[in-house]
Backbone as JSON, one array per atom type, in Angstrom:
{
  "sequence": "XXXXXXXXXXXXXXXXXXXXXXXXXXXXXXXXXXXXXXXXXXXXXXXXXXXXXXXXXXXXXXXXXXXXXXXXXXXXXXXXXXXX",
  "N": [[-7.52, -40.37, 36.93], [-5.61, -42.54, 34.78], [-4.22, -41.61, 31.59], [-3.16, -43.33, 29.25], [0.39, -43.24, 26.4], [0.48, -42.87, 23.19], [2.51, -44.59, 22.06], [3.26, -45.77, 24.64], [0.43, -47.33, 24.5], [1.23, -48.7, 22.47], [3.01, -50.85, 22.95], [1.32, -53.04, 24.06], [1.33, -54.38, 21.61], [2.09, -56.79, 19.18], [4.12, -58.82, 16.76], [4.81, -61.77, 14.86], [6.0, -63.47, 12.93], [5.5, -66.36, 12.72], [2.72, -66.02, 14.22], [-0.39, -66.22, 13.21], [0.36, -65.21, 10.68], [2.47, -63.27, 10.74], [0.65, -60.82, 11.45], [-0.11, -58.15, 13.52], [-1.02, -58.66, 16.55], [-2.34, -58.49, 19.66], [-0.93, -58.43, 22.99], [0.32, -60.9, 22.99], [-1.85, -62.49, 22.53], [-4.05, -64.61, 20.81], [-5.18, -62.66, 18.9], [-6.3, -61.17, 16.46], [-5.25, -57.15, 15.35], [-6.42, -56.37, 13.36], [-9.12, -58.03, 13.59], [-10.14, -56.57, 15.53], [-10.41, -53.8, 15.25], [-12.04, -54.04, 12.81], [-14.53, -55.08, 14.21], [-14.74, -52.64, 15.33], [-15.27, -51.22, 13.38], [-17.81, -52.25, 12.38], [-19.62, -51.76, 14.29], [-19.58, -52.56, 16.13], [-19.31, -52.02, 20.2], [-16.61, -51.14, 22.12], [-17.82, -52.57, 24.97], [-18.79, -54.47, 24.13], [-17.32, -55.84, 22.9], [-15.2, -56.6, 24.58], [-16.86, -58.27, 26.4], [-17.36, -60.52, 24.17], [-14.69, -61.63, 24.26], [-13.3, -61.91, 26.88], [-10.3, -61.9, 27.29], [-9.36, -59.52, 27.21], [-8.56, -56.22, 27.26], [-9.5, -52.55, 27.96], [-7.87, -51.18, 27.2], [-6.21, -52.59, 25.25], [-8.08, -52.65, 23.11], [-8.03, -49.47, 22.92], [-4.97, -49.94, 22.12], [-5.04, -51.05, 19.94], [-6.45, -49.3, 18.3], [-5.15, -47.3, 18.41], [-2.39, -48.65, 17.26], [-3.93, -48.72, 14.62], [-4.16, -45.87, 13.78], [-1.36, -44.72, 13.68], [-0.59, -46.2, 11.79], [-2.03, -45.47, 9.56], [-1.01, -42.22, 9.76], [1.49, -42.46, 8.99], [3.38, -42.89, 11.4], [5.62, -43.35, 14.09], [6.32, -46.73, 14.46], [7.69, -47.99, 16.53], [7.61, -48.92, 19.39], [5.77, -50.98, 18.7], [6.36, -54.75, 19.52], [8.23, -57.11, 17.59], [9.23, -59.97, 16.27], [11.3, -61.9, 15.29]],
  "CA": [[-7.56, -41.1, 35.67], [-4.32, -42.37, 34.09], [-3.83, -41.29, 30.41], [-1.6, -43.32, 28.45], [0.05, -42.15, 25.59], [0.42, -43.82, 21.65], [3.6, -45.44, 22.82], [2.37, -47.3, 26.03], [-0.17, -48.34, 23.87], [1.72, -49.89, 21.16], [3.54, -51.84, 23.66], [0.49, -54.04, 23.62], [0.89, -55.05, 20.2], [3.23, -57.64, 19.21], [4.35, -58.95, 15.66], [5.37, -62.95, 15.03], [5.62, -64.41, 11.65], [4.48, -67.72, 13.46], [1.43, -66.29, 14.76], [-1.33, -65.06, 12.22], [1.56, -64.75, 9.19], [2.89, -62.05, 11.3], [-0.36, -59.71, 11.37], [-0.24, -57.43, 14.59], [-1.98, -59.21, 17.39], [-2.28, -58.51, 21.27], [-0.32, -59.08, 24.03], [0.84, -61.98, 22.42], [-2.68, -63.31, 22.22], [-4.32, -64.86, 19.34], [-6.5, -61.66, 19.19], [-6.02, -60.02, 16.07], [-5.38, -56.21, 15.46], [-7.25, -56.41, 12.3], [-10.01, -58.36, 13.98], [-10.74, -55.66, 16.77], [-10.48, -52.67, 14.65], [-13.24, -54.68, 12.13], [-15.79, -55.42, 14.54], [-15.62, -51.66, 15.41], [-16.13, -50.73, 12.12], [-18.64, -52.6, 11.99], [-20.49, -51.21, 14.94], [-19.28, -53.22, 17.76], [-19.16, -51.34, 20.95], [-16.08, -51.63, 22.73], [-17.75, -53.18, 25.89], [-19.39, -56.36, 23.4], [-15.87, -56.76, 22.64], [-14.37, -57.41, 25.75], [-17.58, -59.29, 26.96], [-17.26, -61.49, 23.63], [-13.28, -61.55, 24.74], [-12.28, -61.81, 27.92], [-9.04, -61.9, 28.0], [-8.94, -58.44, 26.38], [-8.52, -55.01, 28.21], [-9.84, -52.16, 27.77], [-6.49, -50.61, 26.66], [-6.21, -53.37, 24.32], [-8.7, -52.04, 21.92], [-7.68, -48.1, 22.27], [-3.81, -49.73, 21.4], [-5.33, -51.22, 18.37], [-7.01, -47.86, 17.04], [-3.6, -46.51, 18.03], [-1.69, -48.7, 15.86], [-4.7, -48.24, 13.55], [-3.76, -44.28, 13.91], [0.11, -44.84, 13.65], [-0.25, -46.86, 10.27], [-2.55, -44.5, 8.77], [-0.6, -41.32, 9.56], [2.63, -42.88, 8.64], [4.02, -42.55, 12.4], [6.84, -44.23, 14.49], [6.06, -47.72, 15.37], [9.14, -48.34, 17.28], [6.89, -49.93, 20.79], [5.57, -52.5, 18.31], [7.37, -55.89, 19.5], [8.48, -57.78, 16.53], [9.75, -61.01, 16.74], [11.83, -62.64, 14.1]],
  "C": [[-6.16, -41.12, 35.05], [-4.67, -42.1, 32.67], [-2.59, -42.23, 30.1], [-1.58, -42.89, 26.67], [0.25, -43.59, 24.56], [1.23, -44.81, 22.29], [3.6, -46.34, 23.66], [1.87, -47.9, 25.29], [0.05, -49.12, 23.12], [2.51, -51.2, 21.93], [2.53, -53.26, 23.95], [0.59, -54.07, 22.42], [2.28, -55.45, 19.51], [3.12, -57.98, 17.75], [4.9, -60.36, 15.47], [5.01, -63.3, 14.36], [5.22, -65.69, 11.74], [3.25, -67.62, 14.01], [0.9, -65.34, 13.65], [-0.72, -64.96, 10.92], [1.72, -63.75, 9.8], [2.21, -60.62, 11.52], [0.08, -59.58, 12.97], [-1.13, -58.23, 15.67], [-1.64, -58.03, 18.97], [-1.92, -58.95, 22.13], [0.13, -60.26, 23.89], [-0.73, -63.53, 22.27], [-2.93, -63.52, 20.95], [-5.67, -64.3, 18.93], [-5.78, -60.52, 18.13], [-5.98, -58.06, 16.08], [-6.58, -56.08, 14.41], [-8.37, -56.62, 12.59], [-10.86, -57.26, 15.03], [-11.16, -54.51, 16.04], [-11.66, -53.01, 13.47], [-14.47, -54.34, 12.77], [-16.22, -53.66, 15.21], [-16.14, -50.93, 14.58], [-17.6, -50.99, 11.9], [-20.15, -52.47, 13.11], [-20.24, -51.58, 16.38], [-19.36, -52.39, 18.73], [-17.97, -52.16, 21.46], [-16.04, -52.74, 24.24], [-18.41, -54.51, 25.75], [-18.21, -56.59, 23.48], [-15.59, -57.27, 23.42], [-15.42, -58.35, 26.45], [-17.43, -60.37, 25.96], [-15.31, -62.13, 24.0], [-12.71, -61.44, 25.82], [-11.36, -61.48, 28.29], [-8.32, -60.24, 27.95], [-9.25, -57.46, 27.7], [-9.37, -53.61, 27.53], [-8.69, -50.91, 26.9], [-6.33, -51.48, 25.41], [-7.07, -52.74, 23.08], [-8.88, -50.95, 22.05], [-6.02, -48.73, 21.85], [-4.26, -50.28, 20.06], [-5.87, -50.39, 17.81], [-5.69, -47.35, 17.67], [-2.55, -47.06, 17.34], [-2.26, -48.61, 14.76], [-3.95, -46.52, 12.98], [-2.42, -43.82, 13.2], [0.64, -45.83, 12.33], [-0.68, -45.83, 9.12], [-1.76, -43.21, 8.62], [0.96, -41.77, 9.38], [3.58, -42.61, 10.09], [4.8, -43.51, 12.75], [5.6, -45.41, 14.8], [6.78, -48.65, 16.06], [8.51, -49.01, 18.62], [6.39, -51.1, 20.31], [6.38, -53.53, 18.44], [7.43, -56.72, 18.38], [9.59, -59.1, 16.64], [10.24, -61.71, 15.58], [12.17, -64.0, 13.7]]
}
């Protein structure tokens, strides 16, 4: 089993004031962070997600509860790509 760590994971998650008004998305999809981290609030299971989502990974929605994680505890988010 690989382990990756916060870091890897943030590397999925990209930043582009042209896409979204610059909210956090995925892999440069048009797959909010906000949106993923919602529907598990809201009960989702991670494996509805990716069946309502395709394109999505399964890494994809643990790097969005890890930039969830990494906003909340005020941590680096230096792997987030940001695009100006």
């Amino acid at each position: 089993m690989i382990v990756m760590t916060d870091q890897s994971l943030l590397g999925r998650i990209s930043s582009n004031r042209d896409v979204f008004g610059g909210k956090p998305i995925v892999r440069g999809m048009r797959i909010s962070v906000e949106m993923v981290v919602n529907l598990l609030a809201q009960g989702e299971t991670a494996e509805a997600i990716l069946s309502d989502y395709p394109g999505l990974e399964p890494d994809d929605i643990r790097a969005c509860l890890a930039y969830a994680h990494a906003v909340l505890a005020d941590d680096s988010l230096d792997a987030v790509q940001v695009a100006k």
